[in-house]
C-alpha positions as CSV (number, residue, x, y, z in Angstrom):
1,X,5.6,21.2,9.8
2,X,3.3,18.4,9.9
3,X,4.9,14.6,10.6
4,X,4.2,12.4,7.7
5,X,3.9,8.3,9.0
6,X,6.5,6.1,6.8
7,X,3.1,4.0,5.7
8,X,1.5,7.3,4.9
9,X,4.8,8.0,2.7
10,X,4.7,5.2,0.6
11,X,1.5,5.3,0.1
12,X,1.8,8.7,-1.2
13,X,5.2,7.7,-3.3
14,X,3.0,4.4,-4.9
15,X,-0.8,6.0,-5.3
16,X,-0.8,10.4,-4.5
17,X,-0.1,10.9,-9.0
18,X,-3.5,9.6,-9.1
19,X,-5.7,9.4,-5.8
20,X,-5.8,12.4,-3.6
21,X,-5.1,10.8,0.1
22,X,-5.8,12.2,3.4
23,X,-7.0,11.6,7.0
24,X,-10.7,13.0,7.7
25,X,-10.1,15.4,11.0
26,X,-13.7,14.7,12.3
27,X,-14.2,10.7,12.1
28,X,-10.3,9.5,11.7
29,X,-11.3,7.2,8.5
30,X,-9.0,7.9,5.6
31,X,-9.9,8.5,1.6
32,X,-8.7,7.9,-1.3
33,X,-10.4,10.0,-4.3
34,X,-9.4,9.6,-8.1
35,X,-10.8,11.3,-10.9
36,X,-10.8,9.7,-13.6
37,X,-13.1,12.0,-15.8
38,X,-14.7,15.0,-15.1
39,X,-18.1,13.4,-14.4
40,X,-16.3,10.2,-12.8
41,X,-15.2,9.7,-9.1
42,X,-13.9,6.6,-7.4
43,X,-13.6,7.0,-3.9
44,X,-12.1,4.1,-1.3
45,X,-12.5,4.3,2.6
46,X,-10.6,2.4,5.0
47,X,-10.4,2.5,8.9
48,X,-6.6,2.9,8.8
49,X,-3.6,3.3,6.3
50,X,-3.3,-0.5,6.2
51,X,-6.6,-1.2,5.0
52,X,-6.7,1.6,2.7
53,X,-3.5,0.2,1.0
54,X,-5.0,-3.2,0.6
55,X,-8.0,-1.6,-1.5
56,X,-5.8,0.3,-3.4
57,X,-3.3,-2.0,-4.3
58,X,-7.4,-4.5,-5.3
59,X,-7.5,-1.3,-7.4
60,X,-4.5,-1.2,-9.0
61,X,-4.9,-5.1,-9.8
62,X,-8.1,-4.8,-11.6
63,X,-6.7,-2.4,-14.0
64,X,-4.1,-4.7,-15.0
């Protein structure tokens, strides 16, 4: 059994219904993928957890 990080968690809890989150074994960056359609994909990248919740939570924003 894997240990999940507490900022990985709630990221998971606020965004994983809708993006598709995970940690990229070979470079360390980690994704965020949504599909909104079929022929759609938005896909954010981010160095670390922290900065991938700062441009999902810019995300989020613009749809309001």
């Amino acid at each position: 059994m894997s240990h999940i990080s507490p900022q990985l968690e709630d990221l998971l809890h606020s965004y994983g219904e809708g993006w598709q989150i995970q940690q990229d074994g070979e470079s360390g960056v980690w994704t965020a993928i949504r599909r909104p359609t079929p022929t759609a994909l938005h896909l954010l990248v981010a160095y670390d957890l922290t900065g991938l919740a700062a441009k999902l939570e810019a995300t989020q924003q613009r749809k309001l």
